[in-house]
C-alpha positions as CSV (number, residue, x, y, z in Angstrom):
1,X,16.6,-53.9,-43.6
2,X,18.3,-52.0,-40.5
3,X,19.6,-54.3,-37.9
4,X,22.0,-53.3,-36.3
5,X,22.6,-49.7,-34.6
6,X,26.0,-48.9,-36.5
7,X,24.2,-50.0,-39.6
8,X,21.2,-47.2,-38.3
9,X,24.1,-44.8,-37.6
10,X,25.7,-45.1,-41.2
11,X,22.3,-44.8,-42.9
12,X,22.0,-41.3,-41.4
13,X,25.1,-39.8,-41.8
14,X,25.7,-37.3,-44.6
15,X,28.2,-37.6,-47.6
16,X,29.9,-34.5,-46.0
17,X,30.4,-36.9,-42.6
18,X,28.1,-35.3,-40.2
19,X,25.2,-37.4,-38.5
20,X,21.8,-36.6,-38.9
21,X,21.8,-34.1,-35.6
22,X,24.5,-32.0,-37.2
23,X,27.6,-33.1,-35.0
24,X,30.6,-35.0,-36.4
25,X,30.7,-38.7,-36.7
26,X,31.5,-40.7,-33.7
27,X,31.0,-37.6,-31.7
28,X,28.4,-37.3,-28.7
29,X,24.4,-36.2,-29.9
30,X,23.8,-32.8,-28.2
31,X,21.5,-32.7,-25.1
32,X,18.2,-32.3,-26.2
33,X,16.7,-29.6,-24.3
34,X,13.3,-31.1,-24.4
35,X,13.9,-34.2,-23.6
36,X,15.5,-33.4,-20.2
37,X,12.7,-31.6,-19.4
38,X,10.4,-34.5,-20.2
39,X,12.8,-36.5,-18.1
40,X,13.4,-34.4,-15.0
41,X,8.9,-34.0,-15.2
42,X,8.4,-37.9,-14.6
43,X,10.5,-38.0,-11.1
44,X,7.0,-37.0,-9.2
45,X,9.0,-34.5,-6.5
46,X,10.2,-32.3,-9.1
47,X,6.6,-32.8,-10.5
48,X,5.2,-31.9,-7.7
49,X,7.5,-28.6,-6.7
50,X,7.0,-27.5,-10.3
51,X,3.0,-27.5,-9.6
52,X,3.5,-25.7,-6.2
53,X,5.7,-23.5,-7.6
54,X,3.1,-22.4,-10.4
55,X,0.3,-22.2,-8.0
56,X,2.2,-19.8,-5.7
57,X,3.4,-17.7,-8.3
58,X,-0.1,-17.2,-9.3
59,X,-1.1,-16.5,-5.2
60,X,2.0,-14.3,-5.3
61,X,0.5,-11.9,-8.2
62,X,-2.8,-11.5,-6.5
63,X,-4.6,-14.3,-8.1
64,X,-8.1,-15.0,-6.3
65,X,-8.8,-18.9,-6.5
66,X,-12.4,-18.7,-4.7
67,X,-13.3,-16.5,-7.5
68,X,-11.0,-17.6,-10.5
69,X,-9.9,-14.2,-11.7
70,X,-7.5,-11.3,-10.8
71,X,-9.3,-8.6,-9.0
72,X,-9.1,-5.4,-10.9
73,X,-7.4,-1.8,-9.2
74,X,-10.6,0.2,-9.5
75,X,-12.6,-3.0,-7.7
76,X,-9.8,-2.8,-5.2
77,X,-10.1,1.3,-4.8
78,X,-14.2,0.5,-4.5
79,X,-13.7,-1.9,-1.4
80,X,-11.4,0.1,0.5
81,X,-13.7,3.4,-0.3
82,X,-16.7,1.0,1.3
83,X,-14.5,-0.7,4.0
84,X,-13.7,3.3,5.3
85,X,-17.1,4.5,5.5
86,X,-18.3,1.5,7.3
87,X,-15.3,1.6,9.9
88,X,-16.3,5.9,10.1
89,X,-20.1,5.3,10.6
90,X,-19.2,2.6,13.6
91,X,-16.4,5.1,15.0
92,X,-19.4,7.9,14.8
93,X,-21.2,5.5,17.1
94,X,-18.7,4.8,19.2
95,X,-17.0,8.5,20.0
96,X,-19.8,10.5,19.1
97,X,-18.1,14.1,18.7
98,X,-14.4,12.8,18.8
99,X,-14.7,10.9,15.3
100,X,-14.3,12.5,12.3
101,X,-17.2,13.1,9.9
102,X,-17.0,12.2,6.2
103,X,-19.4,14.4,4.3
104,X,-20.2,11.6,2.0
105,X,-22.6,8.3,2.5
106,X,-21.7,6.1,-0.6
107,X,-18.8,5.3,-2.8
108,X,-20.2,6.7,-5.7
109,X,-20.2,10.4,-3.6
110,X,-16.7,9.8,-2.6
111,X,-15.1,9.4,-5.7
112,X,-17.1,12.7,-7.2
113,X,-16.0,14.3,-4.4
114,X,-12.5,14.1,-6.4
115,X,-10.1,12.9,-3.4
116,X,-6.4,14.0,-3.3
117,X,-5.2,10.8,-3.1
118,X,-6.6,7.4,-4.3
119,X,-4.4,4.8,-5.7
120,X,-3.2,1.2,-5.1
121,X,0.4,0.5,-3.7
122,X,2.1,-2.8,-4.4
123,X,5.9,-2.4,-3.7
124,X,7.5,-2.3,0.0
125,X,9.1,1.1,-1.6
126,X,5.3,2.6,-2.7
127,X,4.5,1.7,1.2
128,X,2.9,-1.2,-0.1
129,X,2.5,-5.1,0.8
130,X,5.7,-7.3,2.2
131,X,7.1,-10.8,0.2
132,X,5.3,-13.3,3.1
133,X,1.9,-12.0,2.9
134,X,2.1,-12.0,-0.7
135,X,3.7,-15.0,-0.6
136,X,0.7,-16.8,1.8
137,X,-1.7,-14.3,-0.3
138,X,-3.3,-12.9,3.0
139,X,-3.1,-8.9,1.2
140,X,-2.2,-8.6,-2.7
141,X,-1.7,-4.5,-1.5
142,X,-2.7,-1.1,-0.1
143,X,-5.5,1.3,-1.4
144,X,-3.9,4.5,-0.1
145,X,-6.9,6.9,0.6
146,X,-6.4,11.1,1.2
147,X,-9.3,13.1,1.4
148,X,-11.2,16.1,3.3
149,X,-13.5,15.4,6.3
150,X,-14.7,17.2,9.5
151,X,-13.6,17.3,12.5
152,X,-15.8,19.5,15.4
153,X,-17.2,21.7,12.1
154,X,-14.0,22.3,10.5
155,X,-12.3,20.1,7.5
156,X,-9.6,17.9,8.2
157,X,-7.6,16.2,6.3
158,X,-7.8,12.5,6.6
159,X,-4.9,10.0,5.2
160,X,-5.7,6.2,5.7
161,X,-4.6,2.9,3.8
162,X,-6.6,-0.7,3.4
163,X,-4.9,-3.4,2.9
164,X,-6.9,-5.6,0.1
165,X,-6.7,-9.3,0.0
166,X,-6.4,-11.6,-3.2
167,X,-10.0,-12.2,-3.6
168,X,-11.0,-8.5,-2.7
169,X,-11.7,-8.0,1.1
170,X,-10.6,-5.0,3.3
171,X,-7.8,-7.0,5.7
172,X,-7.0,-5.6,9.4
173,X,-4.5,-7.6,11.1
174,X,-5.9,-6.6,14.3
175,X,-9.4,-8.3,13.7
């Protein structure tokens, strides 16, 4: 039997000299990669940065945690389509003949009407979404909108953005 750790040491060394890890005898084990990990894991503050860490990395990328799931592009495209005829119906209200008419009532009309422009803008350099909203996951980017309307019975072209939350709502600062 094994007493003694020398005795342990010898049993595991090779004819050739070199311990069971592969170093030279009498020279220091390597650091196990692992086993710092497993280490630096049971102080609870690196425990605990590690877990906020994930969890904003996953707020960062657009994660929606009311709703469990990543909203998808065309979803995205869909609200912003919806959040811009709503905000033209109340501005036809409001201004009567100075407001710009959309010839379409529904999303489904706007998107067969075949707009020049409809895509999603992530990056600060597409015009899209800066690092702190991201970051505190009030906007997770733009829907950048160009189409025809009317204006006093002649077409106009109309160019607007929505800024699209994590978990899918149209977002106005200014509400």
């Amino acid at each position: 039997m094994l007493s003694s750790k020398e005795e342990i040491t010898d049993a595991l060394t090779f004819s050739d000299g070199r311990n069971w890890n592969g170093t030279p005898k009498g020279a220091p084990a390597p650091i196990n990669k692992f086993n710092f990990i497993m280490d630096t894991l049971k102080k609870p503050i690196y425990f605990i940065l590690l877990l906020a860490f994930i969890f904003e990395l996953f707020i960062y990328t657009g994660f929606c945690f009311k709703q469990f799931r990543y909203i998808s592009d065309d979803e995205k495209i869909r609200i912003a389509i919806d959040y811009v005829l709503k905000e033209n119906r109340k501005n036809i209200l409001q201004y009567k003949d100075r407001a710009v008419i959309f010839p379409f009532n529904t999303v489904d009309e706007f998107i067969a009407s075949k707009p020049t422009i409809m895509g999603i803008a992530y990056s600060l350099d597409q015009g899209g979404t800066d690092c702190l909203n991201r970051l505190f996951g009030y906007l997770s980017s733009y829907v950048v909108l160009e189409f025809i309307g009317g204006y006093k019975n002649r077409p106009e072209k109309v160019l607007t953005s929505v800024a699209i939350t994590n978990c899918g709502d149209a977002w106005d600062p200014m509400d």
